[in-house]
DRENVOGU-587410 format. One record per residue (C-alpha): residue in three letters; x negated, y negated, z negated. Coordinates in steps of 0.05 Angstrom, whole numbers, padded with zeros to 5 digits, always signed. Layout:
ALAXYZ/...
//
This chain:
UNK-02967-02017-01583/UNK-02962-02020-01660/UNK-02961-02091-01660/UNK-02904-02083-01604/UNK-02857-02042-01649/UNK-02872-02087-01713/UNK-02849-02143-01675/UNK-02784-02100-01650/UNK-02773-02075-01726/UNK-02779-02156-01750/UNK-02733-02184-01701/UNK-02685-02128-01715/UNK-02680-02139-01787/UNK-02684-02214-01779/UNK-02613-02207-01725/UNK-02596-02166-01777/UNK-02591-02205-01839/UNK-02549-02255-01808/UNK-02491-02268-01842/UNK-02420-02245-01804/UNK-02363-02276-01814/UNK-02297-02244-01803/UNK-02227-02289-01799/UNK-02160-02250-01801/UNK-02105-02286-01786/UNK-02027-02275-01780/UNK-01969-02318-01759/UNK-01904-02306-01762/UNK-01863-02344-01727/UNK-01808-02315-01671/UNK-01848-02260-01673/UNK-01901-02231-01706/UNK-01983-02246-01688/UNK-02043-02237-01706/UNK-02124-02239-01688/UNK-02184-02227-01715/UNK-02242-02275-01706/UNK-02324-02256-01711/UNK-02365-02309-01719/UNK-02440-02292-01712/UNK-02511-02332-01712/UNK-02477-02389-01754/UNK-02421-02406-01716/UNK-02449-02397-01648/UNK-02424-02342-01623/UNK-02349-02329-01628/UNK-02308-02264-01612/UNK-02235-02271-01610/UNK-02190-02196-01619/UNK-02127-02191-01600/UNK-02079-02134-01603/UNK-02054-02107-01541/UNK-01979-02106-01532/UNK-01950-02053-01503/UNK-01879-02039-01471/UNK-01835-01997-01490/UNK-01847-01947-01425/UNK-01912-01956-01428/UNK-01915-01932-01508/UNK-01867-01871-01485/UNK-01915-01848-01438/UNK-01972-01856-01485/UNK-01944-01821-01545/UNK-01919-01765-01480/UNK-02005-01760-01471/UNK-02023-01749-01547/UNK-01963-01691-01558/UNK-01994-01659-01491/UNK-02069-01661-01524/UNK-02047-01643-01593/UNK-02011-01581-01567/UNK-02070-01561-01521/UNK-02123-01570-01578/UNK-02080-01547-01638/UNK-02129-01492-01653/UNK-02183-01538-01646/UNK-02152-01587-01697/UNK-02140-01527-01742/UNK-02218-01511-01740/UNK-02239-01579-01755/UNK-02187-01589-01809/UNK-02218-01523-01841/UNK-02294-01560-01836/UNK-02266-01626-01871/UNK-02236-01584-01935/UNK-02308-01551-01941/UNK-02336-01617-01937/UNK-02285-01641-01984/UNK-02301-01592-02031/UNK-02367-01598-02033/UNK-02400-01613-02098/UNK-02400-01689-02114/UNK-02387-01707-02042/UNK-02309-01740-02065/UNK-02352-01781-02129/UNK-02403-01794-02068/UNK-02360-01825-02024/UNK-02318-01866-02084/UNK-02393-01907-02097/UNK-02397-01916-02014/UNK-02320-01946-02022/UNK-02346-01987-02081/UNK-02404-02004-02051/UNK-02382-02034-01987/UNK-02328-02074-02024/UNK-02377-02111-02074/UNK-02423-02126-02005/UNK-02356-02168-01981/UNK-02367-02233-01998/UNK-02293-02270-01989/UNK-02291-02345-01975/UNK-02225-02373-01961/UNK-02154-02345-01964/UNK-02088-02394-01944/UNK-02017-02362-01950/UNK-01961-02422-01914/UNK-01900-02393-01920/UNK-01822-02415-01909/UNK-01776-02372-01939/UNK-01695-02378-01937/UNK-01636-02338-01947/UNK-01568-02339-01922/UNK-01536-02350-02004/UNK-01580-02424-02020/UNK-01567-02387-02086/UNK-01606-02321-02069/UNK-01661-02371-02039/UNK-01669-02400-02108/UNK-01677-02334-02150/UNK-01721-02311-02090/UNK-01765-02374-02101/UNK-01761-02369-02178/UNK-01798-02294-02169/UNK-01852-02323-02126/UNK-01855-02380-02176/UNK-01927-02349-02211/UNK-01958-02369-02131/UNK-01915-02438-02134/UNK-01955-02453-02196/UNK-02010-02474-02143/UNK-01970-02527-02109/UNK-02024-02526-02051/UNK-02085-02536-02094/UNK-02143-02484-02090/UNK-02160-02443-02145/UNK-02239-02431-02131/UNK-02254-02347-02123/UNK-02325-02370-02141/UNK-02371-02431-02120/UNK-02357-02421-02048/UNK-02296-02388-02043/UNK-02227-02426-02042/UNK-02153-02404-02045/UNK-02096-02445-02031/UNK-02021-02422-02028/UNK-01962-02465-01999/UNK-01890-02432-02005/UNK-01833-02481-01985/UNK-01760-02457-01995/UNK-01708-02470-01940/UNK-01638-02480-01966/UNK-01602-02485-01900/UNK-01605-02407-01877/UNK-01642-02340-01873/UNK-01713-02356-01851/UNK-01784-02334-01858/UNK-01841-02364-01824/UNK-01909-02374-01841/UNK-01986-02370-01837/UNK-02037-02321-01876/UNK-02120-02331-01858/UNK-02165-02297-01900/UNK-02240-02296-01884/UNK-02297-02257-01907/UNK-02370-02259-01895/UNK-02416-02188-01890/UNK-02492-02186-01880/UNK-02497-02120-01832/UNK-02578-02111-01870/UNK-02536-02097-01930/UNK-02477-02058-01902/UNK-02544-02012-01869/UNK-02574-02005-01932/UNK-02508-01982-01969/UNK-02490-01929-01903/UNK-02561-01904-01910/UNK-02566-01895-01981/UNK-02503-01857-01977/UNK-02528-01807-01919/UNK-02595-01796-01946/UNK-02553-01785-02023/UNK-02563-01707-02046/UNK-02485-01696-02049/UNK-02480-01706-01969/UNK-02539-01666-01950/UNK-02507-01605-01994/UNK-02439-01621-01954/UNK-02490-01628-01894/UNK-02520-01555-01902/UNK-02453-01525-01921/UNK-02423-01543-01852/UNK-02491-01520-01810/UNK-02479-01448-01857/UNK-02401-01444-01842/UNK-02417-01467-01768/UNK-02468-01413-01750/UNK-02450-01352-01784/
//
């Protein structure tokens, strides 16, 4: 049995520490899209996220729904807006929650970011003075400026003199290892500051 759960621990850490990387990517084009890609196990598995488009009757009667549920539950908002101030206030939780922020930021590892971009006003005049201000990202001409040894960054911006226009392509990836991102959520839970927030929301809860 023990040797059943070791095994079950190891494999979970091992799945674990398997690096994740996550591609964001928008076009603009006619119109504006996007998607987020999650590529796990080294490139084997791939999940591709979309965002759903909705109509504009379809959005009405949405937004309809969550007016409806905010007005039924408005007391129960209130009561949970009161527990998030006490939390708020609690001592150290805000200084707390500023290391989490800084934590999970230095775990990000980036690893490539491209900016293609066409840009063009109606005034070929305007175009040039707009072009001039974005000059400090022209300086790159399309070469990559290395973030560190395995990171890249490359930036294209090509004027168009002949009319208003602005088209393009941003990707930026980043790579996470979800042992790490555990180990940075878990320190924070298990940090002093939380369980005092913790304990003040048990007392406030059951008076």
């Amino acid at each position: 049995m023990l040797l059943t759960i070791a095994a079950v621990l190891l494999l979970t850490i091992l799945l674990l520490a398997i690096p994740v990387d996550l591609v964001f990517a928008l076009k603009k084009d006619e119109v504006w899209r996007g998607r987020i890609v999650v590529y796990w196990l080294f490139g084997l598995t791939r999940k591709t996220l979309r965002p759903r488009r909705e109509d504009s009757a379809r959005r009405l009667r949405r937004r309809r729904r969550e007016r409806k549920l905010m007005a039924s539950t408005g007391k129960l908002v209130v009561k949970k807006r009161r527990y998030l101030y006490a939390i708020l206030r609690s001592e150290g939780f805000l200084q707390r929650t500023a290391y989490l922020v800084r934590d999970l930021l230095r775990s990000l590892r980036p690893r490539r970011f491209r900016l293609q971009c066409v840009v063009g006003l109606d005034d070929p005049a305007d175009t040039g003075r707009l072009i001039g201000a974005l000059s400090p990202l022209r300086l790159f001409g399309g070469g990559q400026v290395g973030l560190d040894r395995r990171s890249k960054v490359t930036f294209e911006i090509t004027p168009d003199f002949t009319g208003a226009r602005c088209a393009g392509y941003w990707c930026a990836s980043v790579r996470i290892v979800p042992l790490t991102l555990c180990g940075v959520f878990l320190g924070f839970l298990f940090s002093p500051p939380v369980f005092q927030a913790a304990k003040g929301l048990l007392q406030r809860s059951n008076p």
